[in-house]
C-alpha positions in Angstrom: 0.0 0.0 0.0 1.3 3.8 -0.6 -0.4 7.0 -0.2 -3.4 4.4 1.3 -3.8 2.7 -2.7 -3.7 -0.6 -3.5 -2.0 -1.6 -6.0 -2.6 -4.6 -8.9 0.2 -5.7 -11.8 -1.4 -7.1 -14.5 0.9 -8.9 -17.4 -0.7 -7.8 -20.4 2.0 -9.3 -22.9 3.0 -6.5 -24.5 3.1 -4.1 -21.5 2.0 -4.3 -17.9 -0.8 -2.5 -16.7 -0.5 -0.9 -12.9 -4.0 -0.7 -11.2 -4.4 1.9 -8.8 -7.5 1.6 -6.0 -8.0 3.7 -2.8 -9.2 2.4 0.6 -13.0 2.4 -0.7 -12.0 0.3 -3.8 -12.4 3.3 -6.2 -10.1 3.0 -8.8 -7.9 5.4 -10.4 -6.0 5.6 -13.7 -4.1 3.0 -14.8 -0.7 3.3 -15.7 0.7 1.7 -19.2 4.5 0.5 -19.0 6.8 -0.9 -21.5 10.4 -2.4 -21.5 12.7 0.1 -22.7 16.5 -0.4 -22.8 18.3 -2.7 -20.7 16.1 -3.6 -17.5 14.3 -0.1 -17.6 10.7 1.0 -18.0 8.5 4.0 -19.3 5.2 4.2 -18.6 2.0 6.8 -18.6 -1.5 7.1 -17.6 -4.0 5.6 -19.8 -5.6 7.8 -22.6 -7.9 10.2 -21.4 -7.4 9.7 -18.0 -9.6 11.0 -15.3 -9.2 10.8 -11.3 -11.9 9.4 -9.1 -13.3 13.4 -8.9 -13.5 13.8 -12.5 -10.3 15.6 -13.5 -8.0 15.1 -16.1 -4.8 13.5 -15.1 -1.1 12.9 -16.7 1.4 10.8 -15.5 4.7 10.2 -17.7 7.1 7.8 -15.5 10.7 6.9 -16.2 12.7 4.2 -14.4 16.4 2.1 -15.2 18.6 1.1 -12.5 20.0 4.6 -11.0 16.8 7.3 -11.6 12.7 7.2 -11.3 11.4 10.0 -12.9 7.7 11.1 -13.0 6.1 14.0 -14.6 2.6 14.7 -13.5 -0.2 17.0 -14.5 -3.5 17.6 -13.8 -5.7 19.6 -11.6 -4.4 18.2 -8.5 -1.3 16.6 -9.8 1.9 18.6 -11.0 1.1 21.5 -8.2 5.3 21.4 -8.9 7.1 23.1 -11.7 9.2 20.3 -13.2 9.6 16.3 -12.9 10.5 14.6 -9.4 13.4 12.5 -9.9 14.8 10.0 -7.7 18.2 8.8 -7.6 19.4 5.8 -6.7 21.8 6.2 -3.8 24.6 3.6 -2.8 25.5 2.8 1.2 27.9 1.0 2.3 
């Protein structure tokens, strides 16, 4: 569970699908993701996409070994300038 969602993985062949639900079941936009590259993915919200209130949503998601990157807009989503991007930190 993050941000109280539920999560599903569906193998769809070509891609693989990432459910989304919140604590009442409501589901949110899917997200599409491909292989890209060696061991990395890209994926993005499905066409259209709309949140459980109604408002279009964007999600664009990068991630390879060292970096996750998302890029999110929307009415609620991409209140900041930019894409958050994570990177992978080594401890010894």
């Amino acid at each position: 569970m993050y941000r109280e969602r539920n999560h599903k993985l569906l193998d769809k062949g070509n891609h693989i699908e990432l459910q989304t639900f919140r604590k009442d079941n409501t589901q949110e936009p899917s997200m599409l993701f491909t292989k890209v590259g060696k061991g990395g993915f890209c994926g993005r919200t499905e066409q259209d996409a709309k949140n459980s209130r109604g408002e279009d949503v964007y999600s664009y998601v990068t991630v390879t070994a060292e970096e996750f990157t998302s890029i999110d807009k929307g009415t609620t989503w991409g209140k900041t300038p930019g894409p958050f991007i994570f990177k992978r930190k080594y401890i010894d």
